[in-house]
N, C-alpha and C positions, 0 to 999 in steps of 0.2 A: 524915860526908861520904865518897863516895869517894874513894879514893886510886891510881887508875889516873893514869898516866902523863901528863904535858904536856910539850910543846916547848920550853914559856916558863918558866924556871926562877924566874925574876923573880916572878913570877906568887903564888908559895908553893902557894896551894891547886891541885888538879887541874881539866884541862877535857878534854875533853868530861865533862859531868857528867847521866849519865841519869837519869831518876827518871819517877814515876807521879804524874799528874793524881790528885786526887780521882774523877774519876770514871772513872779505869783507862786512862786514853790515857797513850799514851808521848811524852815529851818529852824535850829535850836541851839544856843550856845550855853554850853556848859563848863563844869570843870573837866580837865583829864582827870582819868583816872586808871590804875592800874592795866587795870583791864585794857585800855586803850595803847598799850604796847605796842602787841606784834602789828596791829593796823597801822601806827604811827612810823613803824619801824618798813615798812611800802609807803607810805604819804610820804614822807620827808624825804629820799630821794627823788621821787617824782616830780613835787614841786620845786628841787632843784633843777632836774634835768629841763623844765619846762622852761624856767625864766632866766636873763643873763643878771637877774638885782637880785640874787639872794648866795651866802655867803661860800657853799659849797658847790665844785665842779661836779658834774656826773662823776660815781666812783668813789667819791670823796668820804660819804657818810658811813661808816664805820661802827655806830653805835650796836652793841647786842641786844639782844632782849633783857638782860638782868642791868644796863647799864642805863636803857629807857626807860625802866621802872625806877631804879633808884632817883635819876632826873625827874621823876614825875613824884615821888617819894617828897626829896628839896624842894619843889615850887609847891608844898603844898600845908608847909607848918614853920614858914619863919615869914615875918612882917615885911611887906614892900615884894612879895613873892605870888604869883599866880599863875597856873597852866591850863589853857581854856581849848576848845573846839565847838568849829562849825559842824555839825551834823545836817545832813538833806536824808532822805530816805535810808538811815540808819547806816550810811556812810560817811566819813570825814570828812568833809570838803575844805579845811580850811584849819589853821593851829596858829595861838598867839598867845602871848603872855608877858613876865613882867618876871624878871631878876635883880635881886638886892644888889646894892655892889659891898663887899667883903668888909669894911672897915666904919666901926662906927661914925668918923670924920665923914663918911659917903650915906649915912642909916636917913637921912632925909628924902632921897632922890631913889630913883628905879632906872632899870634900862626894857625898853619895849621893842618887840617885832612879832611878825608875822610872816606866814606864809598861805596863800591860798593858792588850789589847785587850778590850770588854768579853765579848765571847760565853766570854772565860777566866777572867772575874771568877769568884771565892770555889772555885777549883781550886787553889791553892795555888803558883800560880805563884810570886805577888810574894812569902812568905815564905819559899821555895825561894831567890828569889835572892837577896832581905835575907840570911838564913842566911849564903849562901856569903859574898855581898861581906863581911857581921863578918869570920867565918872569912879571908877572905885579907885584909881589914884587919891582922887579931894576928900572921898568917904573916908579914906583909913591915917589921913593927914599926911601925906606926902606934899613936899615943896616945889620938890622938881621931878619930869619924866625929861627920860633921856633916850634918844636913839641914832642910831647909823645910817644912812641913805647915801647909793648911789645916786652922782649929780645926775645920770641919765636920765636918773625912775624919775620926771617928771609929774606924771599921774600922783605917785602915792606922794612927793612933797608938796603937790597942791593939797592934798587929803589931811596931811599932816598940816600945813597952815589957816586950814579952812577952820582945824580943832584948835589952833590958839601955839600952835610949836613957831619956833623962828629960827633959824641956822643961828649957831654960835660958832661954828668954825667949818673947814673945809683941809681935808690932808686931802694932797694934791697927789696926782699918779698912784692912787694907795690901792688901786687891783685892779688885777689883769681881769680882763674881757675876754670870752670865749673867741673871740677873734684875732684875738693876742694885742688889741691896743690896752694901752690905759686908760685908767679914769677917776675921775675923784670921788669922794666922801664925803656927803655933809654930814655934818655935825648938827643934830636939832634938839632943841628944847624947847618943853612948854611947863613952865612957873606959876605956880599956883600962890593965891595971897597968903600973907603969912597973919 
């Protein structure tokens, strides 16, 4: 990874973090930030409506502008917390990060996801930022990452095991498909030494 300078010391790994598309465009991952509101507040429906593995139906996303800021507020000043973006030509293409879970008994582990928009599908976004988030997971001393995958999304749990996660569990029939079948949930993690 690079190791150019950041602000956020907290942070461990570096940001701005530039790298190259698959297919040679330049991108930039960075933290959210305020500013990155009402843009997010168009990207996150959209990257719903596009894919059937991410959590919200079309319709669904509800968030205001004062409620996306405060969200971006949280992921940005308590430990095991992170709000990131892909930028291409000074658009989003892409949102990931990392949320504490509430309770000291849980202050070791994080939960992660992502969303990337389609026309940046199989570019290398989402295992750019998987990459970083491990990467500043081990920097800031986390033990465990944790996240949610539909058993469908093939693609990203090769992605996810390729970074060192392994299913620790599966809820069965646990969401409806745009299609109206069901499908399951892996459950995955990746443990870091202690």
């Amino acid at each position: 990874m690079d190791r150019a300078q950041t602000s956020d010391s907290k942070m461990g790994s570096s940001l701005p973090f530039d790298f190259a598309l698959t297919d040679g465009r330049a991108c930039v991952l960075r933290l959210i930030t305020e500013d990155d509101a009402a843009e997010l507040l168009e990207f996150l429906p959209q990257t719903h409506a596009e894919s059937d593995f991410l959590n919200y139906l079309p319709g669904e996303f509800q968030m205001t502008l004062e409620q996306e800021r405060e969200f971006i507020r949280d992921h940005t000043d308590k430990h095991g917390a992170i709000a990131l973006v892909a930028i291409v030509d000074g658009r989003i293409i892409a949102c990931g990060g990392a949320s504490p879970l509430k309770f000291k008994r849980h202050s070791h582990h994080t939960e992660v996801g992502l969303a990337v928009l389609k026309a940046f599908w199989h570019q290398g976004v989402g295992r750019t930022m998987m990459t970083w988030l491990v990467e500043w997971g081990r920097l800031i001393g986390l033990r465990k990452m944790r996240l949610a995958v539909f058993a469908s999304n093939t693609r990203a749990i090769g992605l996810y095991e390729s970074l060192g996660f392994v299913e620790e569990g599966r809820l069965r029939r646990d969401v409806q498909l745009s299609d109206g079948s069901y499908g399951d949930t892996f459950l995955m993690a990746k443990f870091y030494e202690a």
